[in-house]
C-alpha positions as CSV (number, residue, x, y, z in Angstrom):
1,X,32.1,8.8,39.9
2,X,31.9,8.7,35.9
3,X,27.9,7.4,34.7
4,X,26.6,7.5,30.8
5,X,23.5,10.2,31.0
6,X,20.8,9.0,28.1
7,X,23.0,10.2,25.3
8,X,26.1,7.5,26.3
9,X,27.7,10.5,27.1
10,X,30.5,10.1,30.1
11,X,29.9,12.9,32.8
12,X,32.4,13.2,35.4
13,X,30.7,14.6,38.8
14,X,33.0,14.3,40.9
15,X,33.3,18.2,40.9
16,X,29.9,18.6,40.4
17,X,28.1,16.9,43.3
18,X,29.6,19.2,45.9
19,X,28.6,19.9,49.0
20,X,25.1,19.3,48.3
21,X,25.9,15.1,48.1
22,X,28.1,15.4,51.0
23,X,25.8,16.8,53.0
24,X,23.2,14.1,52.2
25,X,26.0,11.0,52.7
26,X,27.0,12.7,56.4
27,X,23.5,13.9,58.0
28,X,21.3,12.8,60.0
29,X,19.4,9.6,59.5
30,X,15.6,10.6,59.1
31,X,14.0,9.9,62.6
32,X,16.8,10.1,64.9
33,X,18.6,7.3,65.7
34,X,16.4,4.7,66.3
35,X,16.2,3.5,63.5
36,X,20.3,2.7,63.1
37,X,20.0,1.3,66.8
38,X,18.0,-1.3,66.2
39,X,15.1,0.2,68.8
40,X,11.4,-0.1,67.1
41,X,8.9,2.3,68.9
42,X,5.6,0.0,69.6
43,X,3.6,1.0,66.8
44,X,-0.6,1.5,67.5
45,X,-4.1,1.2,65.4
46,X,-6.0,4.1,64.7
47,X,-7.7,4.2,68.9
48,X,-4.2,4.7,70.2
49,X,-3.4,0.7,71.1
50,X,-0.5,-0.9,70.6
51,X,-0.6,-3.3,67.7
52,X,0.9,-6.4,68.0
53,X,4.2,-7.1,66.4
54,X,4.9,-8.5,63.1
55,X,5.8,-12.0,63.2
56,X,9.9,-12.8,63.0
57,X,12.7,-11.8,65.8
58,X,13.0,-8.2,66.7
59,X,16.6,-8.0,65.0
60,X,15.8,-9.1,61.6
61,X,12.8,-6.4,62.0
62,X,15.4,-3.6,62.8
63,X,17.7,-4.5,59.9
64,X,14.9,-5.4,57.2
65,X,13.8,-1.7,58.2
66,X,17.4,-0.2,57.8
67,X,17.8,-1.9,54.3
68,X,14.6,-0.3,53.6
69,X,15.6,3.4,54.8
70,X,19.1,2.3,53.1
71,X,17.2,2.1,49.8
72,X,15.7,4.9,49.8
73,X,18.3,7.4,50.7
74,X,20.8,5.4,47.8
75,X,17.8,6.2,45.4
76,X,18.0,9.8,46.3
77,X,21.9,9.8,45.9
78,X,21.3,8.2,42.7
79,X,18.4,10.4,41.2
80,X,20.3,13.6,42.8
81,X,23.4,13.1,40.9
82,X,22.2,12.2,37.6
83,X,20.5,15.4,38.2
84,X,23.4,17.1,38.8
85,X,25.3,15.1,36.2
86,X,22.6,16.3,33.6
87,X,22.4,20.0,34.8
88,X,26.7,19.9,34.7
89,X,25.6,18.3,30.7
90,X,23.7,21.4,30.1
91,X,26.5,23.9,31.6
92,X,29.3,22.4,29.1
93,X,26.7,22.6,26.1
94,X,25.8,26.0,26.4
95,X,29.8,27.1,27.0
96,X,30.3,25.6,23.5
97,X,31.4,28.5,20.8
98,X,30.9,28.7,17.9
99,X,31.1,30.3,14.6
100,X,30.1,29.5,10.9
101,X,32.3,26.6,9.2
102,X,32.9,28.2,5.4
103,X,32.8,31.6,4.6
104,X,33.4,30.8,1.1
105,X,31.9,30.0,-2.2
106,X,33.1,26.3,-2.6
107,X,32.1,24.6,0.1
108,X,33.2,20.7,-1.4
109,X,30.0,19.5,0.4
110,X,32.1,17.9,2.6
111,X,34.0,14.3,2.9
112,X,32.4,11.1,1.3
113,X,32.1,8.0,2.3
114,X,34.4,5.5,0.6
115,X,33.2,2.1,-1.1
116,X,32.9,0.7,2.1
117,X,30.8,3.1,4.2
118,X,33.7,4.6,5.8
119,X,34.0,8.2,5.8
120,X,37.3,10.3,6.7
121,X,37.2,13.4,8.3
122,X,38.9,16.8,7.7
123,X,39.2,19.3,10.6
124,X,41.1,22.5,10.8
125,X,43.0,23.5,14.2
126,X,43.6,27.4,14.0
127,X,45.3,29.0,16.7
128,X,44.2,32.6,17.2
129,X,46.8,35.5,18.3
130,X,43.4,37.5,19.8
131,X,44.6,40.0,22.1
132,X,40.8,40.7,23.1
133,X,40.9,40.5,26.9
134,X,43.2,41.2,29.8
135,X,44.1,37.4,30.2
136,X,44.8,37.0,26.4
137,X,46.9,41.1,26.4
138,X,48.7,39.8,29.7
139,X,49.9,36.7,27.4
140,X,50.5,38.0,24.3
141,X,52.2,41.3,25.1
142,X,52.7,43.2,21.9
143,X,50.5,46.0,23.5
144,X,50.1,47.8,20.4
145,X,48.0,45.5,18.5
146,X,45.3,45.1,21.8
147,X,42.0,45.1,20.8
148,X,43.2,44.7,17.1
149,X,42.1,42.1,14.9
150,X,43.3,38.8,14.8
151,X,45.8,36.5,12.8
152,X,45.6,32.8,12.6
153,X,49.2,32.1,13.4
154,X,48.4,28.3,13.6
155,X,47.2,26.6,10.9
156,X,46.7,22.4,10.7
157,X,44.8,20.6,8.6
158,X,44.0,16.9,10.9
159,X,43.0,13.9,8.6
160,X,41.5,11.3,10.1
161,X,41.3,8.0,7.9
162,X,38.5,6.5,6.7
163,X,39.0,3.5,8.6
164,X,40.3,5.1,11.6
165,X,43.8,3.6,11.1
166,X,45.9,6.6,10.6
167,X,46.1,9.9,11.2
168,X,47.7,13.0,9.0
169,X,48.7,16.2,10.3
170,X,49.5,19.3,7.5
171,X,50.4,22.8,8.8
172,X,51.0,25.6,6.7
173,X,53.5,28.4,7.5
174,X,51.7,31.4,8.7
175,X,53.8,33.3,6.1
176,X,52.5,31.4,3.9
177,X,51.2,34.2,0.7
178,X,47.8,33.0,-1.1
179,X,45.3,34.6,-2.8
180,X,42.4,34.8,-0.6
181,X,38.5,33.6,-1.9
182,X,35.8,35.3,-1.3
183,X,34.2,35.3,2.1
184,X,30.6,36.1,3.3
185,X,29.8,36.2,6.6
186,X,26.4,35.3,7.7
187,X,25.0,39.1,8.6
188,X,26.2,40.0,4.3
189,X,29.1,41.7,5.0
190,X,31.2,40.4,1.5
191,X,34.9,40.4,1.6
192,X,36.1,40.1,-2.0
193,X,38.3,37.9,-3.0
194,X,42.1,39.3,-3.1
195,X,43.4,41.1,-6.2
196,X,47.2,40.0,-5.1
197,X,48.6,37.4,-2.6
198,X,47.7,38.0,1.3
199,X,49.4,36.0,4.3
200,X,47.4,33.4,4.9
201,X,47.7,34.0,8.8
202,X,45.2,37.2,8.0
203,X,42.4,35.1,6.5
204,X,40.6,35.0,9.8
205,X,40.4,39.0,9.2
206,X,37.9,38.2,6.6
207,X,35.1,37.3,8.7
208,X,36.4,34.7,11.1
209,X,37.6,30.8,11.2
210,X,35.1,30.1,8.3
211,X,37.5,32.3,6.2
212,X,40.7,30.5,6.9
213,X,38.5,27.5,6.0
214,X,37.5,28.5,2.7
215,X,41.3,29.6,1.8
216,X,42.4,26.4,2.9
217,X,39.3,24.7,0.6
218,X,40.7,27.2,-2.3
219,X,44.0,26.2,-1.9
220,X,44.0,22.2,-1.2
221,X,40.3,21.3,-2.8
222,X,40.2,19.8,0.7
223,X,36.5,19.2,1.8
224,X,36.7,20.6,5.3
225,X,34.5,19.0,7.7
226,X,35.2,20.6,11.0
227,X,37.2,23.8,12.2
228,X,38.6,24.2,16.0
229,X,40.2,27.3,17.1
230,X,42.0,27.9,20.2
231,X,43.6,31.4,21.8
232,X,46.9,32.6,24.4
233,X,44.5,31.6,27.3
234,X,42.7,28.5,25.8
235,X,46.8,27.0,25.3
236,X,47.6,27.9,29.0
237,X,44.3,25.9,30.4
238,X,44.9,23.2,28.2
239,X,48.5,22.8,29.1
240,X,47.9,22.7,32.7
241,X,44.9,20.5,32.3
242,X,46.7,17.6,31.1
243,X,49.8,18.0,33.4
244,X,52.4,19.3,31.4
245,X,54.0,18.0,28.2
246,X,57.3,17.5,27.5
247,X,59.4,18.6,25.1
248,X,63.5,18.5,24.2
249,X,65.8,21.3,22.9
250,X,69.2,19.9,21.5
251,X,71.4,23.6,23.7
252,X,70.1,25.8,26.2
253,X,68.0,28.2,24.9
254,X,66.8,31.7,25.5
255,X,64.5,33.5,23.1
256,X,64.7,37.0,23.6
257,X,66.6,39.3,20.8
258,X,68.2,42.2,21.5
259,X,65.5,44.4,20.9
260,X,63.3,42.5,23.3
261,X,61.9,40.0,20.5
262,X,61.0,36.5,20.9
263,X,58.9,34.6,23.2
264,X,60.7,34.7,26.4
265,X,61.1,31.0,26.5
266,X,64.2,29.8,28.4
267,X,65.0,25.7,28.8
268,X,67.7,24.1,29.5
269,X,69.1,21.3,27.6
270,X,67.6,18.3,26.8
271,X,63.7,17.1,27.9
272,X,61.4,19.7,30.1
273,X,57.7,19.5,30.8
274,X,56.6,22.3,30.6
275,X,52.7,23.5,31.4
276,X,50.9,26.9,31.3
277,X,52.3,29.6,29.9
278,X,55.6,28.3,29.4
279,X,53.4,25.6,26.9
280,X,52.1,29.0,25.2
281,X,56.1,30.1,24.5
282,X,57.1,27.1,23.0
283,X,54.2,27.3,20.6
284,X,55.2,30.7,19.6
285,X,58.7,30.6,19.7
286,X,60.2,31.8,16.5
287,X,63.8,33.5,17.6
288,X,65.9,30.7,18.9
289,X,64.4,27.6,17.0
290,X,66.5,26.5,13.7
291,X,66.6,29.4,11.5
292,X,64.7,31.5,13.4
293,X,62.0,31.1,11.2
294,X,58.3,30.6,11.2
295,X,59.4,27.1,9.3
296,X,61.3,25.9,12.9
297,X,58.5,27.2,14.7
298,X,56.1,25.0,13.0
299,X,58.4,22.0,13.8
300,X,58.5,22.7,17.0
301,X,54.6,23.2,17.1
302,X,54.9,19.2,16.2
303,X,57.1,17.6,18.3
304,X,54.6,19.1,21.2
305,X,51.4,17.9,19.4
306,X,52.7,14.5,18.8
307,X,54.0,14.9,22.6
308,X,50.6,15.6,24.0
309,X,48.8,13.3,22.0
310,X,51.1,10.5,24.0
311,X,50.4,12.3,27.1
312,X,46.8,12.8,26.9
313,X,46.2,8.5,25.8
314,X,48.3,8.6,29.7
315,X,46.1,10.6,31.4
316,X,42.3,10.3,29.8
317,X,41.2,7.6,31.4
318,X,37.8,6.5,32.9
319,X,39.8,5.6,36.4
320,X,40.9,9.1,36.6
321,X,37.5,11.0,36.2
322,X,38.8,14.1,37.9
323,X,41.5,14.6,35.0
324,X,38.6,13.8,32.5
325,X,37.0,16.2,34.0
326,X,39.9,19.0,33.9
327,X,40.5,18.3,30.6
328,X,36.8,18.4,29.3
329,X,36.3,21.9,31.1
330,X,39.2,23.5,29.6
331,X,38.8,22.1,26.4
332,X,35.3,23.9,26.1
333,X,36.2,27.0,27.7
334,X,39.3,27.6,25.4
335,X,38.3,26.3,21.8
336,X,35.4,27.9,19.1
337,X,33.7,25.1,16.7
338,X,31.9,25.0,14.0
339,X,28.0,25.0,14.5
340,X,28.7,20.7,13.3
341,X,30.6,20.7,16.9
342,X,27.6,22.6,18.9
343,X,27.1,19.7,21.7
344,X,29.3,17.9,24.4
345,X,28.0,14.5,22.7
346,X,28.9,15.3,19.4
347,X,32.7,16.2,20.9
348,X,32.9,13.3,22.8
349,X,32.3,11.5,19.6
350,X,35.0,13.0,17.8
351,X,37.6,12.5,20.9
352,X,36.5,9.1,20.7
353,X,37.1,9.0,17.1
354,X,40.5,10.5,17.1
355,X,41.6,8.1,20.3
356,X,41.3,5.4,17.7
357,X,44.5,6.0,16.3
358,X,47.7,4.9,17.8
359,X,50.6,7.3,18.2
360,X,52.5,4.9,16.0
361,X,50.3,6.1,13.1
362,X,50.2,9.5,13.5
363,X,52.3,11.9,11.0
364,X,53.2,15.6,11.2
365,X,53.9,17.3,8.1
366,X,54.9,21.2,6.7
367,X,53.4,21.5,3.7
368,X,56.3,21.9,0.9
369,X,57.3,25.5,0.5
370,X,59.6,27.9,-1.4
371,X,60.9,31.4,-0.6
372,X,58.6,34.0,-2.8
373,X,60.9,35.8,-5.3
374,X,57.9,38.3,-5.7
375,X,58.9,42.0,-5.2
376,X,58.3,43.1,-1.0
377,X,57.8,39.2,-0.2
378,X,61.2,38.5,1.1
379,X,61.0,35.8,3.9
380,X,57.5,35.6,2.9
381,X,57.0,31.7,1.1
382,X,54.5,29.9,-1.2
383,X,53.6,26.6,-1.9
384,X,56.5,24.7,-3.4
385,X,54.8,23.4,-7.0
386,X,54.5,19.9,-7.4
387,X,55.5,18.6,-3.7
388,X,52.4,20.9,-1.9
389,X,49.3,19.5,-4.3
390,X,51.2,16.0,-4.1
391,X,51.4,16.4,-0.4
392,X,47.3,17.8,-0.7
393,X,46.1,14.6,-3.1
394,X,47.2,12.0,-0.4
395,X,44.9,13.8,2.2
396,X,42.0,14.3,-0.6
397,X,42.6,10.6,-1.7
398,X,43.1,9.2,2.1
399,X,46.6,7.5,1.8
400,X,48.6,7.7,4.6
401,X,51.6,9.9,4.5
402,X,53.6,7.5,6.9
403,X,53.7,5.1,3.4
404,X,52.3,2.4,5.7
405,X,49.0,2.0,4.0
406,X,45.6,1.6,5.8
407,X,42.8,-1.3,6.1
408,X,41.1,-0.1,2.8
409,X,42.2,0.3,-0.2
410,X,43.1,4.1,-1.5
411,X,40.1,5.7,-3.4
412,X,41.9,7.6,-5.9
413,X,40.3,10.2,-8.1
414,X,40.4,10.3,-11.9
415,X,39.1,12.5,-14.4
416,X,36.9,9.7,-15.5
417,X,34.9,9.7,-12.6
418,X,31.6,11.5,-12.7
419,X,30.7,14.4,-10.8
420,X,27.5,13.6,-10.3
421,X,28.2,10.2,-8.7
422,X,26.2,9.7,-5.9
423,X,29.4,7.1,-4.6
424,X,32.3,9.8,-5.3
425,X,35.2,8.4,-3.6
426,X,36.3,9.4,-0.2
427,X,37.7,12.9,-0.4
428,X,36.4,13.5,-3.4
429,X,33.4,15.8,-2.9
430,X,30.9,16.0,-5.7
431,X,29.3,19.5,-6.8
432,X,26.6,20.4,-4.5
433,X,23.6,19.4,-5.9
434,X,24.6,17.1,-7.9
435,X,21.3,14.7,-8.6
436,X,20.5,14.9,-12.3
437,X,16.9,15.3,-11.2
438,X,18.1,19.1,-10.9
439,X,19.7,19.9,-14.0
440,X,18.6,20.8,-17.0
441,X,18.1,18.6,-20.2
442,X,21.7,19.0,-21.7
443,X,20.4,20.9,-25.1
444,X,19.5,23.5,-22.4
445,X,22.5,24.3,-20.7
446,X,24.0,27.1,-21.9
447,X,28.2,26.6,-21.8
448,X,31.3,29.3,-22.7
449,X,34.1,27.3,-23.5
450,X,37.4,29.1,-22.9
451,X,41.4,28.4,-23.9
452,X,43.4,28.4,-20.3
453,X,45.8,25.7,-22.0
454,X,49.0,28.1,-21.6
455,X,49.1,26.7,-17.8
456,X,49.3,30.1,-14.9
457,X,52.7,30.3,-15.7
458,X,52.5,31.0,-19.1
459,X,55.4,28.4,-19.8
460,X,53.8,27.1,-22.3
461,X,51.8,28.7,-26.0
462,X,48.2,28.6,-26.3
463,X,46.9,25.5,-28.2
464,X,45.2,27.3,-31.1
465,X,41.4,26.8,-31.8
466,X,41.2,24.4,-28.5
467,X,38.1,26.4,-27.2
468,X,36.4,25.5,-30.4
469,X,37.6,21.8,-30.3
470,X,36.0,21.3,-26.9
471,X,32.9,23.5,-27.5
472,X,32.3,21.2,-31.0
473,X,32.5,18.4,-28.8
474,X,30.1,19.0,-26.1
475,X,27.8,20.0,-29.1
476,X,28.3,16.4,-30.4
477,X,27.2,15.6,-26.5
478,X,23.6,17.2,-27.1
479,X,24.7,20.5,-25.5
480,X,22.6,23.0,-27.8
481,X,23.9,26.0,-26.3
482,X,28.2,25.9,-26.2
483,X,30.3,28.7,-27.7
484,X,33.7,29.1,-27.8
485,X,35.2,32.4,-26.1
486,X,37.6,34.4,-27.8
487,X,39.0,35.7,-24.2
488,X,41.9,33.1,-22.9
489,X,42.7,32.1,-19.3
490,X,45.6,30.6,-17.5
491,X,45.0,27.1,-15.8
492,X,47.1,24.3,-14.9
493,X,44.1,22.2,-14.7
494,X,40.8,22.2,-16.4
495,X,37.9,23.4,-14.4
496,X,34.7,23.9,-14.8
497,X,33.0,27.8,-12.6
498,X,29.5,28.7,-12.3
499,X,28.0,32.0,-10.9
500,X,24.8,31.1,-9.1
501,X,23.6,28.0,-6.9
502,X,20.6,27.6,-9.7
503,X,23.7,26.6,-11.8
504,X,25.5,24.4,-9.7
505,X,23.6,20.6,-11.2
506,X,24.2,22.1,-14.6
507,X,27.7,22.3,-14.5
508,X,28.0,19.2,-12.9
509,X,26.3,17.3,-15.9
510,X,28.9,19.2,-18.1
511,X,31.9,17.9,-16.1
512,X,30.4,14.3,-16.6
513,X,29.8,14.9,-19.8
514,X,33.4,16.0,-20.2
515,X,35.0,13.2,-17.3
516,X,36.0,16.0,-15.4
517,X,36.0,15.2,-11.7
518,X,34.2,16.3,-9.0
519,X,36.6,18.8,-7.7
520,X,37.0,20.8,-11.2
521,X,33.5,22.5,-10.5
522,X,33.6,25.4,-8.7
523,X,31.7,28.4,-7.8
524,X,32.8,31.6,-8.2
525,X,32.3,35.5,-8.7
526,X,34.8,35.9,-11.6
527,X,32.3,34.8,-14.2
528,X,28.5,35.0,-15.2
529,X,27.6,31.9,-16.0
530,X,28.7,27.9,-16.9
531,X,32.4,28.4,-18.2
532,X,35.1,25.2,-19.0
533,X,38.4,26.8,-18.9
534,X,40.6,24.1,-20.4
535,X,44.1,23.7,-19.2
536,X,47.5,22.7,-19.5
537,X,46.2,19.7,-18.7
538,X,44.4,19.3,-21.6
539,X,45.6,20.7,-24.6
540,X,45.0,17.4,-26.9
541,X,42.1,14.6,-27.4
542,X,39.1,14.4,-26.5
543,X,39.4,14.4,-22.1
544,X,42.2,15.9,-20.0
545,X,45.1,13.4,-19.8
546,X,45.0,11.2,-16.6
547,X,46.9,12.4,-13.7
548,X,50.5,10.6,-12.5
549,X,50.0,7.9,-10.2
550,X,49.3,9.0,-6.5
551,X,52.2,9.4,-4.0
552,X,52.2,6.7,-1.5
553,X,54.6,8.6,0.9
554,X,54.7,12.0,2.0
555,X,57.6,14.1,0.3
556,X,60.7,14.6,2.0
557,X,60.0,18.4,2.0
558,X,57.5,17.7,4.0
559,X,59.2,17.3,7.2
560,X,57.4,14.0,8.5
561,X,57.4,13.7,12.3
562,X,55.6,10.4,13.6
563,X,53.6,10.4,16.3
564,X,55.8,8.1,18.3
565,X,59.1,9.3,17.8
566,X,59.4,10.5,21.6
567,X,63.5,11.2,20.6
568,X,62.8,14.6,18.7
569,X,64.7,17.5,19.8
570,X,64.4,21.3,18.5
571,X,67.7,22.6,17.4
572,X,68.6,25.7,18.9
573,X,69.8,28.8,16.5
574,X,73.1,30.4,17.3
575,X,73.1,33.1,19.8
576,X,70.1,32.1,21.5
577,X,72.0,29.8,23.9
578,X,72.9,30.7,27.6
């Protein structure tokens, strides 16, 4: 039976009444069995005499006195397995693991509520390649790296519109070569931030998922609400908790190299369902998809997502509380969540959150990419300019990359709008704190003003004297304390970085002063105090120049796969057929 314990949660007990509810429902009635025959001993007053009997015929007596015993052993039943329905509460809530959500400096203060209340949400899904324990080695073979640390080889930003209408999915490439941000992890250990670029998939090196959160943050200026990471074992359980999913592949396919490489996966053609660790090949299979790149992989990585979203709308269901069940067990056993995701109720409210998107709007994307032309980096890629930030503005400005639209109107972000609003648009965080009742008086603030106008890729000559321009006008502002830097920098677009949290209202109230948005302040170890590096963006007039219109559909590069599409079939790479 499924019942709502005080907190509206849904508990299943079906697997957790047991023998101990049985036992109860098939004993013996209390006082033999008189009482179910109908047969009323002569009751007597306190000198041993038989009292007479209560008014009314004998068999109404016998089954007004059933109905009573009746009562009271359904009130048992019923306090016994709310018991056992909130003791089963308190097993799933302290399974939960869980680990800090941002390592980094920039934490975006996470997403904002939109003109209309409505606040979207921003959750990473990182699958883990931890080869900690004998069930996770037996899965992931590769016997040399037991014990070792390990790499995030899934990586999936989920968006969840503010009205609930849509839904975006963005992976990145686990070859994917940032630079990494620093990360702190809560005992002080520092990890400084990367001289060169890393592979992203080696982020979660760096003290955990909260440092694949902050590169992701670096990267996207994504506020990241929520992280969830799953392992080998946590894929197996969750596979075979929901029944199997299946999935299409255009040739028969075999991936094993020569060498012994690949997953092992072997299909035939056309659809399979495919559960338990079988599910866990799929996900991993790199030799034998497309290219035989990590690109195909992620593909493939999609069409089973979308695939077991269909399947799981099939199978959750109140009237099957013993799949419920399944599925909530092996969800908590195989993921780690952010300390925001620390009780069952506030998971069941995301589920219920996420369920309120249809299939129909659900879009799987790669974010755009390009094949590094750095030196050692070949097969490695990078974020393809342009196509990657326009791909990141529709997630930070909730439009929906299916070009469809939503029930509220986009909240797009423009230099013009303040940092310190207390109504920043949804997506775009404002500098934590931001309430002017924490800054200084602007004469006070003391500001470097630095030339970055050259752009990172130096394609373009430093505007001469612009550090002095921009420093003369914040002095116009009633900034007492602005100088101009003779050291240049190298931005695309103008930011604004701080050194210390004291300084984090102050350079807000320099970004409104300046109509920089939100998102251009930023924390961060490289300086010493409130700097304005201005940018490409920037190199004329008295504010950046405002930014192209928004796409309104995710770029081709991207991939899209909807949610829906229940036709999508891997292609199979030459010489991994049978």
């Amino acid at each position: 039976m499924t019942k709502k314990d005080p907190r509206g949660i849904r508990v299943t007990h079906s697997s957790v009444r047991g023998e101990g509810a049985t036992a109860q429902a098939d004993g013996d009635i209390p006082g033999g069995g008189a009482g179910a025959s109908g047969t009323v001993p002569p009751q007597r007053d306190g000198s041993g005499r038989a009292r007479k009997a209560a008014a009314g015929p004998p068999g109404r007596r016998g089954r007004r006195r059933v109905l009573r015993w009746m009562s009271a052993v359904l009130s048992l039943l019923i306090l016994g397995t709310a018991a056992a329905g909130y003791l089963y509460y308190r097993h799933l809530n302290g399974s939960i693991q869980t680990d800090a959500l941002n390592l980094g400096d920039n934490k975006l203060g996470g997403s904002k509520p939109n003109a209309f209340g409505q606040t979207p949400l921003n959750i990473l899904l990182i699958g883990s390649d931890a080869r900690d324990d004998a069930e996770n080695q037996a899965l992931g073979g590769a016997t040399d790296t037991f014990d070792g640390p390990p790499l995030a080889d899934v990586q999936m930003l989920l968006h969840l519109s503010a009205d609930r209408s849509n839904m975006s999915v963005v992976s990145m490439p686990r070859d994917t070569m940032l630079m990494m941000p620093k990360c702190t992890e809560p005992g002080g250990t520092v990890h400084p931030a990367s001289k060169g670029l890393v592979q992203t998939n080696e982020s979660i090196q760096r003290g955990g998922p909260g440092c694949t959160v902050a590169a992701w943050t670096e990267l996207t200026k994504i506020p990241i609400d929520h992280f969830m990471m799953i392992d080998f074992k946590g894929v197996v359980k969750m596979a075979d908790a929901i029944g199997g999913v299946p999935v299409c592949v255009e040739q028969n396919v075999h991936s094993r190299t020569r060498d012994g490489k690949g997953s092992g996966l072997k299909l035939p053609k056309g659809t399979s369902v495919i559960q338990g660790e079988t599910a866990l090949q799929w996900l991993r299979t790199r030799y034998g998809f497309e290219d035989g790149t990590d690109i195909g992989r992620t593909h493939a990585q999609h069409q089973y997502m979308n695939s077991m979203a269909r399947e799981f709308r099939k199978n959750a269901k109140l009237s099957n509380p013993v799949k419920l069940n399944s599925l909530a067990q092996a969800a908590i056993e195989a993921m780690v969540v952010d300390t925001g995701l620390n009780k069952i109720d506030k998971l069941f409210d995301l589920s219920m959150e996420l369920k309120k998107v249809p299939p129909g709007r659900i879009t799987m994307t790669t974010m755009p990419w390009i094949y590094s032309t750095k030196p050692g980096l070949d097969g490695r890629v990078e974020p393809k300019p342009g196509e990657a930030e326009d791909l990141f503005r529709m997630v930070r400005e909730d439009i929906a990359l299916d070009g469809q639209g939503s029930g509220t109107p986009a909240a797009s972000a423009t230099p013009g709008t303040p940092a310190a609003s207390p109504s920043a648009p949804a997506g775009q965080p404002s500098a934590a704190p931001t309430a002017a009742a924490t800054a200084a008086p602007p004469s006070r603030i003391a500001v470097t003003v630095r030339n970055s106008t050259g752009g990172k890729d130096g394609s373009e000559a430093l505007v001469k004297g612009r550090a002095s321009e921009v420093a003369a006008l914040l002095g116009g502002k009633g900034f007492g304390k602005v100088v101009a830097d003779t050291r240049t920098g190298a931005e695309d677009t103008s930011v604004i970085r701080f050194a210390t949290d004291a300084q984090a209202a102050d350079a807000a109230v320099v970004a409104t002063a300046l109509g920089l948005p939100a998102t251009s302040v930023q924390k961060s170890d490289q300086v010493a105090g409130i700097v304005v590096f201005v940018g490409k963006d920037w190199r004329t007039g008295g504010s950046p120049a405002a930014p192209p219109p928004a796409p309104t559909k995710a770029p081709d590069s991207a991939h899209a796969l909807n949610g829906d599409n229940d036709q999508a079939c891997m292609a199979i790479q030459p010489g991994f057929t049978w």
